[in-house]
C-alpha positions as CSV (number, residue, x, y, z in Angstrom):
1,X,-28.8,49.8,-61.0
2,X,-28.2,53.7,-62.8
3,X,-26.2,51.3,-65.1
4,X,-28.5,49.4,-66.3
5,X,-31.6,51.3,-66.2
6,X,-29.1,53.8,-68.8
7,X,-28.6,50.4,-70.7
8,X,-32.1,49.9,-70.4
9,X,-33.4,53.1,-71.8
10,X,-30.9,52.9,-74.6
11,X,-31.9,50.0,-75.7
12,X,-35.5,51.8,-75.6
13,X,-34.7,54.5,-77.8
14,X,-33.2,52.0,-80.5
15,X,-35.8,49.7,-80.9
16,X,-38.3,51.6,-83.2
17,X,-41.8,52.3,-82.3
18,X,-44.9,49.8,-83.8
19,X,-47.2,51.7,-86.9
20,X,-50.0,52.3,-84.4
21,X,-47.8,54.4,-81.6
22,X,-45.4,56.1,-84.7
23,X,-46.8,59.1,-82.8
24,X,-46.3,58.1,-79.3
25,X,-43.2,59.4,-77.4
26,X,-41.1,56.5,-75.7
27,X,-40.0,57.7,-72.3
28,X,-37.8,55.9,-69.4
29,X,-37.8,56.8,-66.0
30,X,-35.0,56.7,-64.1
31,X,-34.4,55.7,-60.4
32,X,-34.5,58.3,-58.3
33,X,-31.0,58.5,-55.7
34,X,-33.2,57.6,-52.6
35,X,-34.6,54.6,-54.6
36,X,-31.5,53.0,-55.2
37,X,-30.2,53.7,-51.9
38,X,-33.5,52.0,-50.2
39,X,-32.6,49.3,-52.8
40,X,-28.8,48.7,-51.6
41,X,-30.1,48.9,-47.5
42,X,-33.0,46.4,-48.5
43,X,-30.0,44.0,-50.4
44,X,-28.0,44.4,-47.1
45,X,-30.6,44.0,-44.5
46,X,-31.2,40.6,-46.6
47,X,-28.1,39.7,-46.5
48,X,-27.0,40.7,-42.8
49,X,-30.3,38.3,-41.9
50,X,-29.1,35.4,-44.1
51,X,-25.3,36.0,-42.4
52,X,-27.4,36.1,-39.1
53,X,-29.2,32.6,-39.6
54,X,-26.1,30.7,-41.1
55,X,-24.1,32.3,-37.7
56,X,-27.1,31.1,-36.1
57,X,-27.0,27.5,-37.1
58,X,-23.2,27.4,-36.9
59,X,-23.4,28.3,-33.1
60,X,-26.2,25.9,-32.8
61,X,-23.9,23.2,-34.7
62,X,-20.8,24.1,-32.7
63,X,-22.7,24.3,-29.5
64,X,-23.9,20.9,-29.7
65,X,-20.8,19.6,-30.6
66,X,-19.4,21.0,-27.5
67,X,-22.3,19.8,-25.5
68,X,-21.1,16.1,-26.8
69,X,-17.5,16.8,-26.7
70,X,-17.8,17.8,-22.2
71,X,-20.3,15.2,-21.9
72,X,-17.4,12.6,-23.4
73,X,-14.6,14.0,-21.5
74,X,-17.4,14.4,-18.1
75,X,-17.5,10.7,-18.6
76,X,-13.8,9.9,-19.0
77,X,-13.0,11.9,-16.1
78,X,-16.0,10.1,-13.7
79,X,-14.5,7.0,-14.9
80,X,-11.0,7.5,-14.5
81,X,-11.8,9.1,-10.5
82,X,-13.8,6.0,-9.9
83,X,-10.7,3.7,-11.3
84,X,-8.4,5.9,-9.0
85,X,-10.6,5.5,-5.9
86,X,-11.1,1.9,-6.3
87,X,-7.5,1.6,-6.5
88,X,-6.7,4.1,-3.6
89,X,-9.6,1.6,-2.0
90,X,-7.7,-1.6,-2.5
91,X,-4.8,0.1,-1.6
92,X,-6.1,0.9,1.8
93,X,-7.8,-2.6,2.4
94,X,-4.1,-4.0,1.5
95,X,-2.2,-2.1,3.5
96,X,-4.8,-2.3,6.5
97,X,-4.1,-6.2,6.1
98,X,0.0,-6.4,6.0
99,X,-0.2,-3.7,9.1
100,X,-2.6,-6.5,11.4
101,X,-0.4,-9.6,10.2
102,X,2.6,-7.7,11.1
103,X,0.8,-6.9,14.0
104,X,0.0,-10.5,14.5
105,X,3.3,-11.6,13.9
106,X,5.1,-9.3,16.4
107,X,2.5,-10.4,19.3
108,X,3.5,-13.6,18.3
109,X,7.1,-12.9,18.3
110,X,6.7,-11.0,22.1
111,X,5.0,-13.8,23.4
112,X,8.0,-16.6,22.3
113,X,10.6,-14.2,24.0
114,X,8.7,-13.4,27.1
115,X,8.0,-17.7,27.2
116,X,12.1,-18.0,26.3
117,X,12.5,-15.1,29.2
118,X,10.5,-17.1,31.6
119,X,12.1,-20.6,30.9
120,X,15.5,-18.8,31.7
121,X,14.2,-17.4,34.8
122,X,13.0,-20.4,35.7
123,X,16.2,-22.3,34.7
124,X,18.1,-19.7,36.7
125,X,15.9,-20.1,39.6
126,X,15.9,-23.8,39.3
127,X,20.2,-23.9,39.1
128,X,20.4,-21.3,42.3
129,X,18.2,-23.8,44.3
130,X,20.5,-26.3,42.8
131,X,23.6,-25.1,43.9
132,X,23.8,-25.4,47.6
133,X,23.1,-28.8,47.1
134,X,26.0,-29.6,44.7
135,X,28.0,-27.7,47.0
136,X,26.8,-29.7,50.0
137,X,27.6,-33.2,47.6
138,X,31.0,-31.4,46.8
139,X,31.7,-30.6,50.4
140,X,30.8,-34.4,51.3
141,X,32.8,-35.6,48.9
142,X,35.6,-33.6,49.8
143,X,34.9,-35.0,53.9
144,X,35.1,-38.9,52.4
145,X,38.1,-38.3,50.4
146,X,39.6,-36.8,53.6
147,X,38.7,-39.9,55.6
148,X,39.9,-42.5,52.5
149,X,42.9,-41.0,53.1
150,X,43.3,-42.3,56.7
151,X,44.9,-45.3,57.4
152,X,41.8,-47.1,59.2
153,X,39.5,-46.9,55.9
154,X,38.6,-50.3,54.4
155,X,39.6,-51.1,50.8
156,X,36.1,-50.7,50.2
157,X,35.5,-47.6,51.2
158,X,38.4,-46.3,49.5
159,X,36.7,-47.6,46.6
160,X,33.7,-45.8,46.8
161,X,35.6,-42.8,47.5
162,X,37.4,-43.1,44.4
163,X,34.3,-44.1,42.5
164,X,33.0,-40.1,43.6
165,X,36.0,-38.2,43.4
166,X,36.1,-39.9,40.1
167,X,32.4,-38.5,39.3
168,X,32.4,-35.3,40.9
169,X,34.3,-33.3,37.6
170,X,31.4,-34.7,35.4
171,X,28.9,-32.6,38.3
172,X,31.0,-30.2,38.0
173,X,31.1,-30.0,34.4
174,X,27.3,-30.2,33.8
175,X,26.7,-27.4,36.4
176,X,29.0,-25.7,34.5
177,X,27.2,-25.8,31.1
178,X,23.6,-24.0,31.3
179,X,23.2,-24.4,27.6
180,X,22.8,-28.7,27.9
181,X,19.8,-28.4,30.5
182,X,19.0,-31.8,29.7
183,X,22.3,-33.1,31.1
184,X,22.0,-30.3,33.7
185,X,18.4,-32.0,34.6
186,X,19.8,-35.2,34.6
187,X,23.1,-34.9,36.8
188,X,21.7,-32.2,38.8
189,X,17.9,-32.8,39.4
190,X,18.9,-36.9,39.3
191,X,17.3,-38.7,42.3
192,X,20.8,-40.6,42.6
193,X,22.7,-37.1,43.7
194,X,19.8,-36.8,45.9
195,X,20.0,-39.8,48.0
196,X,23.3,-40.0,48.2
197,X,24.0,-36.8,50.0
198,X,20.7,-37.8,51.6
199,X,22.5,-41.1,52.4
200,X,26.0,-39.4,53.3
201,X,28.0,-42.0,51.4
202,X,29.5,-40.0,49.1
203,X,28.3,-39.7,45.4
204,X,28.2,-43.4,43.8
């Protein structure tokens, strides 16, 4: 500002006066030191509240920006936790399902072995009633083949005795062999064995 207003008042004192002010002095004032310093403070304070504003608006700008930025990312995140929980969800439902048919499957399995255990029990049960009565045809036929051996016996009876000595290691066979229970049922549960012991003629 002293720089110009020097320019300024030299430019002044070149320019001559007009005819009517020939006697006038020309005179130029110069800014005082406390002028231009109110001058410079008033230039700052104008420009610190123009920085001020465009801060302003930049924080404003940046802070909506952000505002849309974590709203976005808020979002992603709430839709991501709700993908993992429905997931976790299914998950659990899944799982909950294999464990009851397991579940199902080994009742199912317990209750064929403890049927299987009870048809062996009762097979077992069955052949130990069995027994003393294949004993008792045994021992019978052991008594007729003793008395086909005596002279006195007929030709016919010493047929018939062959005929069960001749049958009795096919009784003793099937006793013998638990895992055929239907030829077990049939030799050993047979009416035939029955009423021939019953009969006490020996095992036809």
């Amino acid at each position: 500002l002293r720089s110009r207003a020097s320019k300024a008042e030299e430019a002044l004192a070149a320019v001559p006066p007009p005819p009517s002010m020939a006697a006038a002095s020309v005179t130029c004032t110069l800014l005082s030191d406390a002028d231009v310093d109110a001058a410079v403070a008033a230039e700052r304070k104008q420009s610190k509240k123009a920085l001020a504003e465009q801060q302003r608006q930049l924080d404003a700008a940046w802070g909506e920006e952000l505002a849309k930025a974590k709203s976005a990312a808020d979002a992603k995140i709430t839709a991501m936790q709700a993908a993992v929980e429905a997931a976790r969800l299914e998950s659990d439902n899944q799982h909950a399902a294999q464990q009851a048919a397991w579940a199902t499957e080994r009742a199912a399995l317990h209750e064929d072995v403890r049927k299987l255990e009870a048809r062996v029990l009762s097979r077992d049960d069955e052949l130990a009633e069995l027994m003393p009565r294949l004993e008792a045809a045994e021992a019978e036929v052991g008594t007729l083949r003793a008395e086909a051996m005596k002279p006195s016996v007929s030709q016919s009876s010493l047929a018939d005795t062959s005929d069960a000595a001749a049958e009795l290691p096919s009784i003793t066979v099937a006793a013998a062999q638990p895992s055929r229970p239907d030829d077990l049922d049939s030799v050993l549960r047979g009416e035939v064995v029955d009423a021939a012991v019953e009969a006490g003629d020996g095992v036809p």
